[in-house]
Structure formats: C-alpha cells, structure tokens
LOKEDO-434527 format. One record per residue: residue in one letter; residue number from 1; x, y, z of N, C-alpha, C in turn. Coordinates in Angstrom, 1 decimal, always signed. Example, Ala and Ser with C-alpha at 12.3 -4.5 7.8 and 13.67 -1.06 7.14 Angstrom:
2
+------+-----+--------+--------+--------+--------+---------+--------+--------+--------+--------+
: rest :  nr :  neast : nnorth :    nup : caeast : canorth :   caup :  ceast : cnorth :    cup :
+------+-----+--------+--------+--------+--------+---------+--------+--------+--------+--------+
:    A :   1 :  +13.2 :   -5.7 :   +7.8 :  +12.3 :    -4.5 :   +7.8 :  +13.2 :   -3.3 :   +7.8 :
:    S :   2 :  +12.8 :   -2.2 :   +7.1 :  +13.7 :    -1.1 :   +7.1 :  +12.9 :   +0.0 :   +7.9 :
+------+-----+--------+--------+--------+--------+---------+--------+--------+--------+--------+
! end
This chain:
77
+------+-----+--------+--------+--------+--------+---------+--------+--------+--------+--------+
: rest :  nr :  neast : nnorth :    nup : caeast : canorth :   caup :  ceast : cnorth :    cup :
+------+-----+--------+--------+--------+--------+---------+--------+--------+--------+--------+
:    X :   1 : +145.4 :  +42.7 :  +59.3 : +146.3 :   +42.1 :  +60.2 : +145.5 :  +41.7 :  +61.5 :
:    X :   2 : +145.5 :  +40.4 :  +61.8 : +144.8 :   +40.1 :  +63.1 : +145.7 :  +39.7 :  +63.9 :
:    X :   3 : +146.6 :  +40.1 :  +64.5 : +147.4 :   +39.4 :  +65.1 : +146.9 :  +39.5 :  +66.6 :
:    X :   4 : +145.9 :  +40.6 :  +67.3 : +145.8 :   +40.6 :  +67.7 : +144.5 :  +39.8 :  +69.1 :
:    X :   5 : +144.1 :  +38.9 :  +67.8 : +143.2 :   +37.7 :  +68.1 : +144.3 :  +36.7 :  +69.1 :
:    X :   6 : +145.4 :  +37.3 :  +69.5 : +146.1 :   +36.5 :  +70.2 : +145.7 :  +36.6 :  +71.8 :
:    X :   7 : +145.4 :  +37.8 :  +71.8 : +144.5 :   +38.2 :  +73.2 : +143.6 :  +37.8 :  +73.3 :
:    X :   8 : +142.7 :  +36.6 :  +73.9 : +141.9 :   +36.6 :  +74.6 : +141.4 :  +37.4 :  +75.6 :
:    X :   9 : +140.2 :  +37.0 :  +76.0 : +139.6 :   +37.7 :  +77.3 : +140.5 :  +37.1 :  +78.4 :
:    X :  10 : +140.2 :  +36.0 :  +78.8 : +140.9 :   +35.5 :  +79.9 : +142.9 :  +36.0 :  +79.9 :
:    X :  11 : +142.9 :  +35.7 :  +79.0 : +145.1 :   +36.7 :  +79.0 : +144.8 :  +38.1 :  +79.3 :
:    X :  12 : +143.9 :  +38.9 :  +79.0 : +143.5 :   +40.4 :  +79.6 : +143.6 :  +40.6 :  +80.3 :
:    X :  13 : +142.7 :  +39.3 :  +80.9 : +141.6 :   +39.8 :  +82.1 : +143.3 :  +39.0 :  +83.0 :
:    X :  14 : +143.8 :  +38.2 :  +83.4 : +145.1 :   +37.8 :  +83.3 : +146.1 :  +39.0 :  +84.0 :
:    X :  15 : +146.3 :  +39.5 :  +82.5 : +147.4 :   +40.9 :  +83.3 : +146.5 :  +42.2 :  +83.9 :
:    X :  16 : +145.4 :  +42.1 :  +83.8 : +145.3 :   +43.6 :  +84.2 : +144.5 :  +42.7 :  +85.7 :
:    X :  17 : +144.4 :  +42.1 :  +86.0 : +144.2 :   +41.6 :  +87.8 : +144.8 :  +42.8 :  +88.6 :
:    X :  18 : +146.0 :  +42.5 :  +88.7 : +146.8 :   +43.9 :  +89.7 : +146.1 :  +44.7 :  +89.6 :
:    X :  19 : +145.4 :  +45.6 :  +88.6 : +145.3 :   +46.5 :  +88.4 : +144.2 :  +46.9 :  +88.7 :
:    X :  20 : +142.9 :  +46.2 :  +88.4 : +141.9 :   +46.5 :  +88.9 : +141.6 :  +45.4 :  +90.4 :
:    X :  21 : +142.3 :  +44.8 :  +90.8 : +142.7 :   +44.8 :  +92.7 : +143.1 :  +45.8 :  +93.2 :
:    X :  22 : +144.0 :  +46.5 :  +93.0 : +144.2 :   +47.7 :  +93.3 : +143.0 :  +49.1 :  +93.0 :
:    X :  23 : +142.9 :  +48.8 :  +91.6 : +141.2 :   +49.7 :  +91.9 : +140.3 :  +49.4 :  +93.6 :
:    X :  24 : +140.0 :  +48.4 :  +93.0 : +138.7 :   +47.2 :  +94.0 : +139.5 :  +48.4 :  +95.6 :
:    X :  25 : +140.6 :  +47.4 :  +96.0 : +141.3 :   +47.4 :  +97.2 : +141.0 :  +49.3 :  +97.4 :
:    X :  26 : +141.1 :  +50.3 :  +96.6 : +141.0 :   +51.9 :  +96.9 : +139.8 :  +51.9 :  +97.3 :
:    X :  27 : +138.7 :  +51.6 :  +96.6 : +136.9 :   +51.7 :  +95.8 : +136.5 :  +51.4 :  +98.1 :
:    X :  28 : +137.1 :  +49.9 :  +98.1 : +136.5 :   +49.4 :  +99.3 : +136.7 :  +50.3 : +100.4 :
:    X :  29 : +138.7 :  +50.9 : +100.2 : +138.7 :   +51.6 : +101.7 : +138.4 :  +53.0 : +101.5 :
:    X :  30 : +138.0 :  +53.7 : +100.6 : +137.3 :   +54.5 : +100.7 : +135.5 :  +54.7 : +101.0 :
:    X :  31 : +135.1 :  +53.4 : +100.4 : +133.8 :   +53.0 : +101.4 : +134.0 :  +53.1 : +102.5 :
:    X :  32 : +134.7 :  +52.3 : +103.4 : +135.1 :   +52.2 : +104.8 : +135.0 :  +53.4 : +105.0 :
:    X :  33 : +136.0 :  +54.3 : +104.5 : +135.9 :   +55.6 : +104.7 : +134.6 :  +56.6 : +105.4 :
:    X :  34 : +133.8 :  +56.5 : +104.4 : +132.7 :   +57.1 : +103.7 : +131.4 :  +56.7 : +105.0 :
:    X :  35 : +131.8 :  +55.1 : +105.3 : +130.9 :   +54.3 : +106.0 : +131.0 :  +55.0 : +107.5 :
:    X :  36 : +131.9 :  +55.5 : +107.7 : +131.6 :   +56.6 : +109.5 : +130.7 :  +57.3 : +109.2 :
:    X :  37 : +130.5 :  +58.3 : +108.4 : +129.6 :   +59.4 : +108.3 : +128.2 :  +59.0 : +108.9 :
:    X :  38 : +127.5 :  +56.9 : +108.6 : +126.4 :   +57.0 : +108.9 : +126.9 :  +55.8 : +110.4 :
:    X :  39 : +127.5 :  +55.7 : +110.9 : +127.9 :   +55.3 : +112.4 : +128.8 :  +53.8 : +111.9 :
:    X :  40 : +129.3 :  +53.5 : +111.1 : +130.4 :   +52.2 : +111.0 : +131.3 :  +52.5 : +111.1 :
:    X :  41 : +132.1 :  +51.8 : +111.4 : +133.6 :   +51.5 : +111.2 : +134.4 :  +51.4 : +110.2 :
:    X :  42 : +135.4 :  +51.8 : +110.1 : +135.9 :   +51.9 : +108.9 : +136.6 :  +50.6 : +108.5 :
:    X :  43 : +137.4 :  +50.4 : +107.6 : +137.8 :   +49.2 : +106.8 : +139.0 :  +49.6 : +106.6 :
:    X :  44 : +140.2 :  +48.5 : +107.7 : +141.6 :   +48.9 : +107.4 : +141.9 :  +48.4 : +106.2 :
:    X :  45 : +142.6 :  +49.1 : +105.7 : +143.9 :   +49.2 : +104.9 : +144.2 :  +47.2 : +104.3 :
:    X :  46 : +144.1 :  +46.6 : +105.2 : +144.7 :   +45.0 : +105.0 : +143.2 :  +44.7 : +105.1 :
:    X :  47 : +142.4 :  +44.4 : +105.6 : +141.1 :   +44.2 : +105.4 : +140.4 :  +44.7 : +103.6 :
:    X :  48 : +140.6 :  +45.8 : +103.3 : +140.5 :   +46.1 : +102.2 : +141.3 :  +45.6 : +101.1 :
:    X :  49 : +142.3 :  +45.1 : +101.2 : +142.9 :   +44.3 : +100.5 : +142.9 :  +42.9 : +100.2 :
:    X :  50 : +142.3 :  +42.5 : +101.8 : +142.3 :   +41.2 : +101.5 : +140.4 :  +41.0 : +101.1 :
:    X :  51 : +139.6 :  +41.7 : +101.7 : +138.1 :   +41.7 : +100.4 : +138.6 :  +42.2 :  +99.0 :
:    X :  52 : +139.8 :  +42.4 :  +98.7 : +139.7 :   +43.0 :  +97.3 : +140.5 :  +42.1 :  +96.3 :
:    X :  53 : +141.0 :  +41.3 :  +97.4 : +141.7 :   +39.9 :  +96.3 : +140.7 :  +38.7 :  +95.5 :
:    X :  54 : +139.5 :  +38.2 :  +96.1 : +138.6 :   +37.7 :  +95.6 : +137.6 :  +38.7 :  +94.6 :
:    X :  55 : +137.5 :  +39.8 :  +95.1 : +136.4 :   +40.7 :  +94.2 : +137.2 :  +41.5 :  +93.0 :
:    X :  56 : +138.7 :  +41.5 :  +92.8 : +139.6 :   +41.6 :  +91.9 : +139.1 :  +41.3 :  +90.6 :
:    X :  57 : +138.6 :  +39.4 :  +90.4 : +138.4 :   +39.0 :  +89.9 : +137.1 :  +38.6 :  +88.4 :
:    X :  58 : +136.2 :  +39.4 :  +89.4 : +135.3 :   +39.8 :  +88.4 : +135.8 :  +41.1 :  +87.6 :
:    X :  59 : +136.2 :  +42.1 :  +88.5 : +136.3 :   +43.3 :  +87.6 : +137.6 :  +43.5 :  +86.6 :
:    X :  60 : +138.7 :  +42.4 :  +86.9 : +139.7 :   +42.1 :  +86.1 : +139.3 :  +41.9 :  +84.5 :
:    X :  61 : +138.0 :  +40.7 :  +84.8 : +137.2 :   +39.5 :  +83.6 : +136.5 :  +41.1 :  +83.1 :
:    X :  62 : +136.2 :  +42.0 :  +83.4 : +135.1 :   +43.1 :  +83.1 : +136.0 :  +43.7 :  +82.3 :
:    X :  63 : +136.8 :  +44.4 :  +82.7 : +138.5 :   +45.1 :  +82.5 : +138.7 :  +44.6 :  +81.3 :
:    X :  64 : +138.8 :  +43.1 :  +80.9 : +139.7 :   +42.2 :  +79.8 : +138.6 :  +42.7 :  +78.9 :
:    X :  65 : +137.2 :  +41.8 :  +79.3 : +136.5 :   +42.0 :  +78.3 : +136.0 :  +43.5 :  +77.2 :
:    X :  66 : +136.1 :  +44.6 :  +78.8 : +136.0 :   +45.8 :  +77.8 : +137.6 :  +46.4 :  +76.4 :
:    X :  67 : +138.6 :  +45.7 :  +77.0 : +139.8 :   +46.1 :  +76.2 : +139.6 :  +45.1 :  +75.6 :
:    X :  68 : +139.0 :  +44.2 :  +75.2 : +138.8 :   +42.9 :  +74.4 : +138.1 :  +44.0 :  +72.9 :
:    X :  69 : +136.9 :  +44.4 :  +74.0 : +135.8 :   +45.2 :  +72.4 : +137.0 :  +46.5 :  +72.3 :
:    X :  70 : +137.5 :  +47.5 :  +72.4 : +138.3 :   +48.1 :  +71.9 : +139.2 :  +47.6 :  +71.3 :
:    X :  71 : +140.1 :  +46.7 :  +71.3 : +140.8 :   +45.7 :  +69.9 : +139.9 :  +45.8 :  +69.5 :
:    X :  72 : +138.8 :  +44.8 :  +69.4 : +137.9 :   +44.7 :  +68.3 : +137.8 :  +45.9 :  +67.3 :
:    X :  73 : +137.0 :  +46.9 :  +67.5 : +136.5 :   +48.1 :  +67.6 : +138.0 :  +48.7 :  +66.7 :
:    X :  74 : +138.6 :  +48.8 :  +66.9 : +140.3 :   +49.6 :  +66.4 : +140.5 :  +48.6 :  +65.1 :
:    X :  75 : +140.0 :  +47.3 :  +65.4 : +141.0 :   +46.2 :  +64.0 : +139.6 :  +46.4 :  +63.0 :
:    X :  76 : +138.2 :  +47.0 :  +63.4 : +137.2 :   +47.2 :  +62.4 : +137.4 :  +48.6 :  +61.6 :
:    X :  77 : +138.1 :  +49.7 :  +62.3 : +138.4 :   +50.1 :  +61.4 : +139.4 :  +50.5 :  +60.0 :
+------+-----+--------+--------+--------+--------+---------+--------+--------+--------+--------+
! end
C-alpha cells in the first residue's frame, strides 16, 4: 500500500511549521537567556518569536524531510 506517497516533503514540512517555530522561538530565548552569562542582553519573548518566524522555515523543510524518510523507512518494511 503506498498511500502514503501522498505526503510530500513540502505538505510536511507545511503542517509541522507551528511546531518547529515554536521549537526555533524556545531554542532562541533560551540563547538570549544563556547570552547574559557572557555580558548580553537577553532576547524578549516577542523578539524571539518574531526571529523565529523566518528561521521556522528551514527547520520545518528539515522536520518534513526527516518524517518523509521514516514513511519511507516503515512502507520498506
């Protein structure tokens, strides 16, 4: 059964955006966080979210592609 050849990368990578924006958006303001220890400033909350709307995007496409090879990987065996 291949039905699942209906997923592409790009429809993956699609729904799971939210999700790894929200990754991104945690990853950043805990940098911020992290970034006083050696004398910066930290990275509010909306700052972090809004660098994490553009950079979403790659790790969305990263996201899709890795649940792309797991379908794969599951319909091989």
């Amino acid at each position: 059964m291949t039905t699942d050849r209906n997923w592409p990368v790009w429809k993956l990578a699609l729904l799971l955006y939210l999700f790894a924006t929200g990754a991104v958006a945690i990853n950043l303001f805990m940098l911020g966080l992290l970034s006083q220890s050696i004398g910066l400033t930290a990275l509010s909350p909306r700052a972090s979210i809004a660098l994490a709307l553009p950079l979403g995007v790659p790790a969305a496409w990263a996201a899709g592609r890795w649940v792309r090879h797991l379908l794969d990987e599951a319909a091989a065996d």
